[in-house]
N, C-alpha and C positions, 0 to 999 in steps of 0.2 A: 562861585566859591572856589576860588585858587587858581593853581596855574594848568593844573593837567589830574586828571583822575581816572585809576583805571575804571576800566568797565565792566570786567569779569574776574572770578575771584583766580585768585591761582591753579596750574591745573594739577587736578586733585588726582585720588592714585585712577591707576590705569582701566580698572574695572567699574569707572563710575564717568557718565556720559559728560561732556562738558559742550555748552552751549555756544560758536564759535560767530556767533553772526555781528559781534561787535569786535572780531580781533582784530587788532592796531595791525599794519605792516609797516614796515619802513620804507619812506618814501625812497623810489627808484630812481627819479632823476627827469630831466627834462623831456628825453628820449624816448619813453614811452608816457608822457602825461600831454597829451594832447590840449590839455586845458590850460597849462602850467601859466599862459598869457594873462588868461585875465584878472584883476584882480579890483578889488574897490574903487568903487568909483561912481560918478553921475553921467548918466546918458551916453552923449558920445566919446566924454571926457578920461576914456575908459585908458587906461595906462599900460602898457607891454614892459613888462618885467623880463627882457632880452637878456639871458645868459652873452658870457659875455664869446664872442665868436672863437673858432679854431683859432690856430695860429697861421694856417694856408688860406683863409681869407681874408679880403679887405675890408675894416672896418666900414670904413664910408659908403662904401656900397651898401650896406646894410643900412646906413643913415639915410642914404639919400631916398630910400625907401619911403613915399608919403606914410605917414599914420595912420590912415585914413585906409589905405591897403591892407594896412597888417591887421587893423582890426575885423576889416572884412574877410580874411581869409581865416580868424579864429573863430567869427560869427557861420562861416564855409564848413566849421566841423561838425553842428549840429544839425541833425536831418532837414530837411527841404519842409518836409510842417511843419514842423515846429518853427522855424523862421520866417514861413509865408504868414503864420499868425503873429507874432510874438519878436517884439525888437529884444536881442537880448544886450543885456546892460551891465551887467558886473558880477564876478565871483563874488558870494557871500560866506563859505564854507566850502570845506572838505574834506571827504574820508578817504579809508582805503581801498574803496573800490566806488564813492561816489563824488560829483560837486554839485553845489545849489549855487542855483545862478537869480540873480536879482532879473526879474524880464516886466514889459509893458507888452500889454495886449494893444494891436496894432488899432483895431477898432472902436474901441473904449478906451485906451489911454488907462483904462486899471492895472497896476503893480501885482506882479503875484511873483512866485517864487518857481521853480524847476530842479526838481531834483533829477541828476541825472545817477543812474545807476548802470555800471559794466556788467552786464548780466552772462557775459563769456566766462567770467572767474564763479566757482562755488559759490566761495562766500558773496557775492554780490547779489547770485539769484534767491541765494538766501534772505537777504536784507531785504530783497525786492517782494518777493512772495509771502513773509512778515508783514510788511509796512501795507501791500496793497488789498491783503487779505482782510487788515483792520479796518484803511479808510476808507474801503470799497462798502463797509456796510454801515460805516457813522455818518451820521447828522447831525449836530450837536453845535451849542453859539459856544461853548467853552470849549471846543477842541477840531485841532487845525482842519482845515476844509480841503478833499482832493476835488479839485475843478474837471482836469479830466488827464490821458494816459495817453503817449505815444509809445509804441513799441515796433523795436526793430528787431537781425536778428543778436543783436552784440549789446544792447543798450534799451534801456526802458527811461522814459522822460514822464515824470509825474509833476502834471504843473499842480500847486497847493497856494493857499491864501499866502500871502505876506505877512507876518507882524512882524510890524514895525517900533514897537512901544517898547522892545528891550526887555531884560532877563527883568525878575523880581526883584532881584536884590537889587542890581544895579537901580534900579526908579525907586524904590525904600532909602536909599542912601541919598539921594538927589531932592529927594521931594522935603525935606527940613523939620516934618509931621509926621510919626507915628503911635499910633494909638492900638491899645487892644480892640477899639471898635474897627478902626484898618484892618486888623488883621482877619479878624471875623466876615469880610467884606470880598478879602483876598479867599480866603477858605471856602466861603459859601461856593464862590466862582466853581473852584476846585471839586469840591466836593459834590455839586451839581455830573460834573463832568466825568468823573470816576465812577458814582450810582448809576451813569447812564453806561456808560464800558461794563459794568458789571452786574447790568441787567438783560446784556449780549452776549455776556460768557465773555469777554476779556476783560484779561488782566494784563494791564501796562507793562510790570516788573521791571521797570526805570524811572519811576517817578521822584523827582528831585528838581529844585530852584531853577537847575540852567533849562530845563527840559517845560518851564513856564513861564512862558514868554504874553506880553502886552501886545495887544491888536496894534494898539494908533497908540502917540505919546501923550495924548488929550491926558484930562483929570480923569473923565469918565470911562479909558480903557477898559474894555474887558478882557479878563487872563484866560491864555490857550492853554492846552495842554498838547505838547510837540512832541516827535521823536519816536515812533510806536517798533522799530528796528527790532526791541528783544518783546516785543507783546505776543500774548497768547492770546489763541482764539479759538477756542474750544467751539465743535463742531458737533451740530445736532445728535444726539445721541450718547456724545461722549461723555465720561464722569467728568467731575469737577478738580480733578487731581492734574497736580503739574509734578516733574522731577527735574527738571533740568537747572541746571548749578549757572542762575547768572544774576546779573544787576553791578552798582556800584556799591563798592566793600561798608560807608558810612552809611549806606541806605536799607542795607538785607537785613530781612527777618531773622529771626533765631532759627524758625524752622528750615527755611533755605541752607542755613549752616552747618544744620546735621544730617540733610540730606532726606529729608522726611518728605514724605510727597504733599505738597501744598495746595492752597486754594488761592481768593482771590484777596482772602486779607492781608497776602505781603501788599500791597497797595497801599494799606490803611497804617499796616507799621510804618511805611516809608514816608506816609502822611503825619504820622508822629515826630518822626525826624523833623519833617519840613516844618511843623508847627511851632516845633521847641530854638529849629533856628530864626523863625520870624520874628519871634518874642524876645530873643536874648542876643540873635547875631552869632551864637557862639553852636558849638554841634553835641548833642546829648553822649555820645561814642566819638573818640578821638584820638587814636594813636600812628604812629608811624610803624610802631612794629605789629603786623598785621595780624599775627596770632592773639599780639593781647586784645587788640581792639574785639578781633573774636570774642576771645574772654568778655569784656565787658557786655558786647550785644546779646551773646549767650545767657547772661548773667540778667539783662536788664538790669545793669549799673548806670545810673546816672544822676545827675543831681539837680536844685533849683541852687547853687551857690553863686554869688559874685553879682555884681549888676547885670542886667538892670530886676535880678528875681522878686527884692523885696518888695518891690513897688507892680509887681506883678500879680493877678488875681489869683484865687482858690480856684477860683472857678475854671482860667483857663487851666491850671495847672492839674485840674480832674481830669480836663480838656484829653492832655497829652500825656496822661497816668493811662486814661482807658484807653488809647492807642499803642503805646510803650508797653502792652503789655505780653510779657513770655508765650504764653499759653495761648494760640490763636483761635481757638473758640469762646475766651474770654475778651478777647479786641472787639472793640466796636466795627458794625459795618456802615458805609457810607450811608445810609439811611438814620442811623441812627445817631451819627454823628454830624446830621443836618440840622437833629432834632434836640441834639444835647443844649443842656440852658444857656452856657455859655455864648454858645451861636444863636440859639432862637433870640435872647436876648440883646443883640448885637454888644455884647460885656459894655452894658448901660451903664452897670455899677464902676466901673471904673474907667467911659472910656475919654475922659479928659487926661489920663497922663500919659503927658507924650514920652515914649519910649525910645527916641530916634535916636539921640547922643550914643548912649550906651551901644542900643545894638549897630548903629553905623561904627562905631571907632572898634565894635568887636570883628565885624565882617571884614575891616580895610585891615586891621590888624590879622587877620586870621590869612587872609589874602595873601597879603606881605610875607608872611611864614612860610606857607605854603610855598611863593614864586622863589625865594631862596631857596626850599629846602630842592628844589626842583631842579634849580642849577647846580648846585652843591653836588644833585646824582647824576647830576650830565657830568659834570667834569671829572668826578671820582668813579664814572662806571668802567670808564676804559683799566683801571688800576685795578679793578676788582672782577676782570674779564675769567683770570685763568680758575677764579672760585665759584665764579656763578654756578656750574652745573652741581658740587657739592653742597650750595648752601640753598639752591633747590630744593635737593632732595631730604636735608634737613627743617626746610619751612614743610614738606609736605610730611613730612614724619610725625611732626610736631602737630601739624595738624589733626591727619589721624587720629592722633593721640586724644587730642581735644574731643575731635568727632565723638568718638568713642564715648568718652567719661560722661559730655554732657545726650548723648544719646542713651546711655544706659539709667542717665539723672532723667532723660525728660519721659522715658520710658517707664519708670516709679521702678 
C-alpha cells in the first residue's frame, strides 16, 4: 500500500519514551555495506551492482574479473556456517542495520530466507532481541517459522521460512475474484494467528497488509503474519500494560495516541483497518497532514461512502464497527472476532459479489498517490531544509495540544 511509510510516530515531547527499534537511517554508501552486491536474482544468476570505480583505477581490470569470483567473495562475507549449510542466492530486502537474503539449504534443496542483523549498532541488537524473543517461543502454520540462529560477535543470522505468494494486496489485485467470502477466509487465517500471539502475551503492534505475506503463490496459499521487530512480549509475571509510542501512523490505536498505557487490542484496531481496506481498497483514516489524521483516529471518524460500500454487507460492516471502535474494552478480541457471524458464516449471505474492480482500481489508485506524493517530498525536501527544525517543533506542539484535549475527553 504506497511507496514508503513511516513506521513510528513523530518524536513526541522529551519527557515521553519513544520506541527506536524501527528508525530509518540514511543509507551510508557502498563503503561500509558490505552486502551492497547482492541483489535479485535466481541461483547463480546473481548480479553485482559495481559502483562505478575511482578515477586511479583501471576499469578493465575490474571487468576482467570472472563473475563467478566476485560473487564468491560476497558469498566470503557470511560466516563459515552458515555457508557450509546454506547456498546463498539473492538480496530480498533491507534495513538499517539488517538484509534478508534469499538462501537454499544445501541438503534438501528447501528455500528459506536469512535475516542477517549488525548486532554492533544499538538499534540493531534491539530489533534482534525483539524479533528472537517472539519467534523463539511460536509455533504457529499462520505465522513466519524461525528454523534456527547463528550468532556471532557483530552479527546474528536468523534463518526463517520463505513466502513466497506475495503481499495481500498485491495477489487480491492479480487474482480477478473478490468476494466477502475471500475476505473472511483471508481473516480467519489472520486472526487464528494473533489469538495465538495473544494467548503468549504478545502483541505484534505492526500489524498491517505488507507485514502479511502468502506462503507458495498456489490458490491454496496460506497467510503469514511477518515482521514481529516492534512486538511485545510480556514476560511471566508482568501486567498486561505497554506504553511505548510505536507502529505505522494509518494503523494506531487511539489509545497509543494519547499515550495511555495499552494492551493487546491495538492488534484488533489495526485488524479493523486491515479489514476495512480488504473490502473497499481504500483506508478508513487517511490524511497527509498527520495531526489531522490524529484527529480522525482519535475521533473514530470514518465512513462506508463510495464503492464498492453499497454492495457491501451489514454484517461485515458490524464486522469492522466492533474493531474501529474508540474505547478499547469495547473492541472485540481475536476470539471473539473468530466467532462473530459474519466470519462464522463465511458472509454466505452475500458472498457471490465480487468486489475486485472497485477495490483493485482503489488500491492501484491510492498507490499512485502515494508514489507521487513521495517524490514530490524528495525533491521539495532539500528547499524546505532550513525550516525543518521549526516546523518540528510546531507538529509537536500541535500535537500536545491534541494529546491533551482528547486525553482529558477520553478521560470523561
Amino acid at each position: 500500500m504506497g511507496c514508503g511509510t513511516s513506521k513510528v510516530l513523530p518524536e513526541p515531547p522529551k519527557d515521553v519514551h519513544l520506541d527506536l527499534v524501527k528508525k530509518v537511517e540514511p543509507y551510508t554508501g557502498y563503503k561500509t555495506d558490505i552486502y551492497k552486491h547482492f541483489i535479485k536474482g535466481d541461483g547463480d544468476a546473481i548480479k553485482s551492482a559495481i559502483p562505478s570505480p575511482p578515477h586511479h583505477t583501471n576499469p578493465h581490470v575490474e571487468q576482467a574479473e570472472p563473475r563467478k569470483n566476485r560473487v564468491a567473495k560476497y558469498r566470503a562475507k557470511f560466516d563459515p556456517r552458515v555457508t557450509a549449510k546454506y547456498d546463498i542466492k539473492a538480496l530480498i530486502g533491507r534495513g538499517s542495520f539488517s538484509r534478508v537474503v534469499r538462501v537454499e539449504h544445501k541438503a534438501t534443496k528447501q528455500p528459506y530466507a536469512i535475516k542477517l542483523i549488525e548486532t554492533k549498532y544499538r538499534e540493531g541488537r534491539e530489533v534482534c532481541e525483539s524479533e528472537l524473543c517472539v519467534l523463539r517461543r511460536v509455533r504457529h502454520t499462520n505465522i513466519i517459522q524461525l528454523i534456527e540462529v547463528f550468532e556471532t560477535q557483530e552479527r546474528v543470522y536468523m534463518v526463517m521460512e520463505l513466502a513466497t505468494g506475495g503481499e495481500l494486496f498485491d495477489r487480491i489485485i492479480a487474482k480477478g475474484s473478490f468476494t466477502e467470502r475471500d475476505a473472511t477466509r483471508v481473516l480467519q487465517m489472520v486472526l487464528d494467528g494473533v489469538k495465538y500471539l495473544h494467548t503468549l502475551g504478545i502483541t505484534h503492534r505492526d500489524l498491517k497488509p505488507e507485514n502479511l505475506l502468502y506462503y507458495h503463490p498456489g490458490m491454496d496459499s496460506k497467510i503469514m503474519i511477518t515482521d514481529f521487530g516492534l512486538a511485545s512480549a510480556r514476560k511471566k509475571g508482568d501486567d498486561c500494560l505497554m506504553k511505548t509510542t510505536c507502529g505505522t501512523p494509518e494503523y494506531i490505536a487511539p489509545e497509543i495516541l494519547v499515550r495511555k498505557p495499552y494492551t493487546n487490542s491495538v492488534d484488533m484496531w489495526a485488524l479493523g483497518v486491515i479489514s476495512y481496506i480488504l473490502l473497499s481498497g481504500t483506508m478508513p483514516f487517511e490524511d497527509d497532514n498527520r495531526t489531522r489524521l490524529y484527529r480522525q483516529i482519535l475521533k473514530g471518524k470514518y465512513s462506508y461512502s463510495g464503492e464498492p460500500w453499497p454492495s457491501v454487507s451489514n454484517l461485515a460492516k458490524d464486522f469492522i464497527d466492533r474493531l474501529l471502535t474508540v474505547d478499547p474494552s469495547d473492541r472485540m478480541t481475536a476470539l471473539q472476532a473468530l466467532k462473530h457471524p459474519w466470519v462464522v458464516s463465511m458472509a454466505a449471505s452475500s458472498s457471490m459479489k465480487n468486489l475486485h474492480r472497485s477495490i483493485s482500481q482503489n488500491l492501484l489508485k491510492r498507490a499512485s498517490s502515494r508514489c507521487q506524493s513521495t517524490k514530490s517530498a524528495q525533491s521539495t525536501r532539500s528547499s524546505r531544509s532550513t525550516k525543518s527544525n521549526k516546523s518540528r517543533r510546531v507538529r509537536e506542539r500541535e500535537l500536545r495540544e491534541l494529546n491533551l484535549r482528547y486525553q482529558q475527553q477520553y478521560n470523561g
